[in-house]
C-alpha positions as CSV (number, residue, x, y, z in Angstrom):
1,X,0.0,0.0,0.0
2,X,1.2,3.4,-1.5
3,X,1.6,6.4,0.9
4,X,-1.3,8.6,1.7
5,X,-0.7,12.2,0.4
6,X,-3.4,15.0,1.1
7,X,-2.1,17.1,-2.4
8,X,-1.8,20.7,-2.3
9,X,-0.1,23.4,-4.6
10,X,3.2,24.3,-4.0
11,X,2.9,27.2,-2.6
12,X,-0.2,26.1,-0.2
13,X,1.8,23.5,0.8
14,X,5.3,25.6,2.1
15,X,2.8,27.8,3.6
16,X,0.4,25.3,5.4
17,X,3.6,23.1,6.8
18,X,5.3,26.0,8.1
19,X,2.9,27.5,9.5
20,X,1.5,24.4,11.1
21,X,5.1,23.6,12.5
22,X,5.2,27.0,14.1
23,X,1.9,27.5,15.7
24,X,1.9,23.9,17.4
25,X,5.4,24.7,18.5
26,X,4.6,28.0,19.9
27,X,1.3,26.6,21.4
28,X,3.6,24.1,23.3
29,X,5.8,27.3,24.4
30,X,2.8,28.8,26.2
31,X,1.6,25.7,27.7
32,X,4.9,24.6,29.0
33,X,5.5,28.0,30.5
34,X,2.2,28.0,32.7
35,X,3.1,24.2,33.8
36,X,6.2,25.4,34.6
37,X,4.4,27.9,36.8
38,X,1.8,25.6,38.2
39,X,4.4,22.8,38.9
40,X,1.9,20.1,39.1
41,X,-0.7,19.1,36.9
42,X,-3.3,16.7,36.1
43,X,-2.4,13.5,34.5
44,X,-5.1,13.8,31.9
45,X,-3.7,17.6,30.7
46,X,-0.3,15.9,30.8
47,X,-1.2,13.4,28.6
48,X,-2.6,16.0,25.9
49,X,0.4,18.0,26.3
50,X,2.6,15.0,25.2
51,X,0.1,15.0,21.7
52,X,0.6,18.5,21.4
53,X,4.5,17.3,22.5
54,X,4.7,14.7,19.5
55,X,2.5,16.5,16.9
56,X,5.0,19.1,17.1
57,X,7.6,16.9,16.0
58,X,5.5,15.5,13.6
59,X,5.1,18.5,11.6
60,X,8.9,19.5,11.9
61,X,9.6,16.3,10.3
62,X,6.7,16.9,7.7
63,X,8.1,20.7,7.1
64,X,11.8,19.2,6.5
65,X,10.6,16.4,3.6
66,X,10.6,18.1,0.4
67,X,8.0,17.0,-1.7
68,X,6.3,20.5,-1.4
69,X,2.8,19.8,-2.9
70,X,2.3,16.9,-1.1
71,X,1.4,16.7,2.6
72,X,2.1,12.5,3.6
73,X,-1.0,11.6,6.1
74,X,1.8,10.0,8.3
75,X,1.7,10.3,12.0
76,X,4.3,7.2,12.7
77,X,7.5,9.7,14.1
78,X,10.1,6.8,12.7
79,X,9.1,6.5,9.6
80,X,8.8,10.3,8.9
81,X,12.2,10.9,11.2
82,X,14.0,8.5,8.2
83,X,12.0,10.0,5.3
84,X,13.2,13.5,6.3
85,X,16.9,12.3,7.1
86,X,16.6,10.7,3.6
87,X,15.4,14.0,2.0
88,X,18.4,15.7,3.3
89,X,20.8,13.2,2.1
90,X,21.4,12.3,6.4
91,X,22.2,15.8,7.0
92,X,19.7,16.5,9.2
93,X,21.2,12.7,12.0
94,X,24.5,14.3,11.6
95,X,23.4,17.6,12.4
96,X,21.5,16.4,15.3
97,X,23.8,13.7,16.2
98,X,27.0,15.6,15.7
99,X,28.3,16.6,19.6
100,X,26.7,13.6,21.1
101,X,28.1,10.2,21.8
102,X,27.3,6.7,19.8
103,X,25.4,6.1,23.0
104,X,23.2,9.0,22.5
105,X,22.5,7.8,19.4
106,X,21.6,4.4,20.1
107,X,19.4,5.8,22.9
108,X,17.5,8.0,20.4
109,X,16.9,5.8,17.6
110,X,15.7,3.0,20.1
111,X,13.2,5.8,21.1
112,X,11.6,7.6,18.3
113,X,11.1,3.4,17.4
114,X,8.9,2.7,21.1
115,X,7.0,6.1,20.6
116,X,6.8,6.1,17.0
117,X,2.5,6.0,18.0
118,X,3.2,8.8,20.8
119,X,0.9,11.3,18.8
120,X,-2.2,8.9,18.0
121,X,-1.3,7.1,21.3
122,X,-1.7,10.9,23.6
123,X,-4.8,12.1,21.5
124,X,-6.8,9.3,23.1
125,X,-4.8,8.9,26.0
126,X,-3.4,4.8,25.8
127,X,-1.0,2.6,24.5
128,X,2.6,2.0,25.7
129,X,3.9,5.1,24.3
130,X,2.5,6.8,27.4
131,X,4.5,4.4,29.7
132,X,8.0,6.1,28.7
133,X,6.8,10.0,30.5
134,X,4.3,8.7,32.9
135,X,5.4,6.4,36.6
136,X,5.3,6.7,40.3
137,X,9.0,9.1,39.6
138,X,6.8,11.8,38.4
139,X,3.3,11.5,40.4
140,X,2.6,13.3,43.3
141,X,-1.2,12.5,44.7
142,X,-2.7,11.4,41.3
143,X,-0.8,14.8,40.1
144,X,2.1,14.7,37.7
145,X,5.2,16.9,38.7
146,X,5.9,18.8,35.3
147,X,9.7,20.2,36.8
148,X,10.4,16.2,37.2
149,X,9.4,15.4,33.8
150,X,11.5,18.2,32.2
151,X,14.8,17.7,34.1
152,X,14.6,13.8,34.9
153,X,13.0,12.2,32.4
154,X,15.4,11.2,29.6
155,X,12.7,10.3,27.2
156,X,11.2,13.2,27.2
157,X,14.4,15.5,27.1
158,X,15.7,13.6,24.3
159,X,12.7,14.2,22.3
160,X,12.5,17.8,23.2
161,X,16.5,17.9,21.7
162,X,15.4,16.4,18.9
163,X,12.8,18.9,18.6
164,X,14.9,21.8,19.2
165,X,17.0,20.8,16.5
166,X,13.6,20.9,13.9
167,X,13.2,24.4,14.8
168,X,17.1,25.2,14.4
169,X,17.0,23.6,11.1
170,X,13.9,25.7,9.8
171,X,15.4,28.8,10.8
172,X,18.7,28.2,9.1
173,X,16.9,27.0,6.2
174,X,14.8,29.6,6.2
175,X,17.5,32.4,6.4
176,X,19.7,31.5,4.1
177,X,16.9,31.0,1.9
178,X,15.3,34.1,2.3
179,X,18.6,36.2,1.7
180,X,18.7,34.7,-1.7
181,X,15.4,35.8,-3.1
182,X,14.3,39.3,-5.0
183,X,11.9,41.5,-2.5
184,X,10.5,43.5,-5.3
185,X,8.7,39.8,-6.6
186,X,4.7,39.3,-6.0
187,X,3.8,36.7,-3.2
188,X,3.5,34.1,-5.6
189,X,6.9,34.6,-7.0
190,X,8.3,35.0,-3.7
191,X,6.9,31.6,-2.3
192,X,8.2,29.9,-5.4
193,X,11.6,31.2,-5.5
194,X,11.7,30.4,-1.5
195,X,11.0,26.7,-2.2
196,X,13.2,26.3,-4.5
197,X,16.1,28.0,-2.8
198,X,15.3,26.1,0.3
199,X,16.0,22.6,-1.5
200,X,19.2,23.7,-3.2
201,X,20.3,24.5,0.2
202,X,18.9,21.6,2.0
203,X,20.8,19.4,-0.4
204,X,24.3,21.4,-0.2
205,X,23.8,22.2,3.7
206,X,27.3,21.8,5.4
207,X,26.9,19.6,8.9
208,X,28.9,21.9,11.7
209,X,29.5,20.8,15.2
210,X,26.8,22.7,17.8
């Protein structure tokens, strides 16, 4: 069975992804910063803010592959985390990968594998993906501590890395994309020309140490 694409124009498309990475990913932002404040919350909001968590890194993987007028109805976080390192001919696991040790690595890869469901898995709140962020460690009279999840819990700060990294590589991508293109174009031309500078640099993009 072929992949599932929802097709769009190109333009649509760049605009759609983007915009969907960055709203979910600033969404989580302002939820994480009033958890942060409440310092314990209830197991049930937790469990939605891992969806949120996962959907975000869903659609940072979704706004790195490049087939720009189609959207893949994929919510499995492996098999889009080796489609988008494919796209980028592995730039984007070096990138990531680069300061950390082969242990790190291993550690990751055995993860994104056991909460490749994490999004579908949060949204109705089962399934075994849930067992990696939630345990007696992080409960507090049926509460969950959010400051023990965000400093302890290795799954979770992995995948927030990981995460970190999608943003990182938008904005470069981005940037150096946007400094190529004509301002004096109409927003159609702009969009175009911004897609097509973003996968000449995508496929050229030098891999640095953080």
């Amino acid at each position: 069975m072929g992949k599932n694409y929802l097709k769009l124009s190109e333009s649509d498309s760049e605009l759609t992804i983007t915009h969907s990475f960055l709203g979910a990913s600033r969404n989580l932002y302002i939820i994480e910063k009033q958890f942060i404040i409440e310092k314990e919350i209830n197991i049930s909001q937790f469990i939605n803010y891992l969806s949120l968590f996962a959907l975000c890194i869903e659609l940072g993987l979704k706004n790195i592959i490049k087939n720009t007028n189609k959207v893949w109805n994929e919510h499995d976080l492996e098999k889009l985390y080796y489609n988008a390192d494919m796209e980028t001919n592995n730039c984007l696991s070096k990138k990531f990968f680069g300061s950390y040790t082969n242990d790190f690595k291993n550690s990751f890869i055995a993860l994104i594998k056991n909460v490749k469901n994490l999004y579908v898995e949060a949204r109705y709140c089962y399934g075994e993906s849930l067992d990696y962020f939630i345990n007696e460690k992080y409960i507090n009279n049926n509460m969950i501590v959010f400051d023990e999840i965000i400093n302890n819990n290795e799954p979770y700060m992995i995948l927030k890395l990981f995460l970190e990294e999608l943003g990182e590589y938008h904005n470069f991508i981005h940037i150096k994309s946007v400094e190529k293109i004509d301002l004096n174009k109409d927003i159609n031309n702009l969009i175009n020309d911004t897609i097509k500078n973003k996968f000449e640099i995508q496929e050229n993009i030098e891999v640095t140490e953080k």
